[in-house]
C-alpha positions, 0 to 999 in steps of 0.5 A: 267523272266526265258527262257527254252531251249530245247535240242533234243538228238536222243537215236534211235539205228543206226546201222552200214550197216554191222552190218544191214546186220549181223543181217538181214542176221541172221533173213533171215536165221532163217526164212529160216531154219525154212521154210527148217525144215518144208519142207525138215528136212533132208537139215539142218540135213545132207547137210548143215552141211556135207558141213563141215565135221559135221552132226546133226541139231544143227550143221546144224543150226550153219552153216546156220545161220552163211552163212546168217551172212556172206551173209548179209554182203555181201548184205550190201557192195552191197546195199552200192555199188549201193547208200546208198540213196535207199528206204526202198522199193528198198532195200527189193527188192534188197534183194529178189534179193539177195536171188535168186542170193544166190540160183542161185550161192550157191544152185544150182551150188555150194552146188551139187559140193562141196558135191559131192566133199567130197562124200555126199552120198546124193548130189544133183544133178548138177545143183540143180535148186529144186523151194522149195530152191529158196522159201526158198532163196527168203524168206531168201531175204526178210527178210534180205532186210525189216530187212537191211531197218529197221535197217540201 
């Protein structure tokens, strides 16, 4: 008489929670430039990337999706900070969070100083509280969050 034996092996992709925030961050920022491109072109074009010293789309697109990389990181230190236990729910909440903070404290404080700063002919003014930015960095949130969720 035979006897099988079974092993399960779980072959699911897990990725590590600043490796979530990369690629959630990635995706948030996509959604966002997208947004940006459709409304306000010239943002990706000029702004983004003069805060560097470059101009163009495709340089605008670098730099953008690069600070989402980054700021995804950031998240995931946060979400990580407050209890990695959180559900999925709760974490995409956070995320809209996070976006709203990112344009509170990058968008309407930050980015008028520094273009200002390096002679951006045209800079926003300070503070620049603009409601489509904060639509733009709210979907950027969300999607970082339901991505974050997802994949950690």
């Amino acid at each position: 008489m035979a006897t099988d034996t079974s092993t399960s092996t779980d072959t699911g992709v897990r990725l590590a929670d600043w490796q979530a925030g990369v690629v959630g961050g990635i995706a948030g920022a996509a959604v966002m430039g997208v947004l940006v491109s459709i409304m306000n072109a010239a943002v990706l074009a000029g702004a983004i990337p003069a805060l560097y010293g470059l101009s163009g789309g495709i340089a605008g697109w670098v730099v953008h999706l690069s600070h989402g990389a980054v700021l995804g990181v950031v998240f995931a230190a946060i979400v990580r900070a407050v209890g990695e236990d959180r559900s999925a729910g709760t974490v995409v909440g956070l995320g809209l969070l996070w976006g709203v903070v990112t344009w509170v404290g990058l968008a309407a404080l930050v980015m008028p100083l520094w273009l200002s700063t390096i002679g951006f002919p045209m800079a926003p003014p300070f503070p620049n509280f603009a409601p489509p930015s904060l639509l733009w960095h709210a979907a950027y949130g969300s999607v970082l969050g339901v991505a974050y969720a997802g994949l950690r």
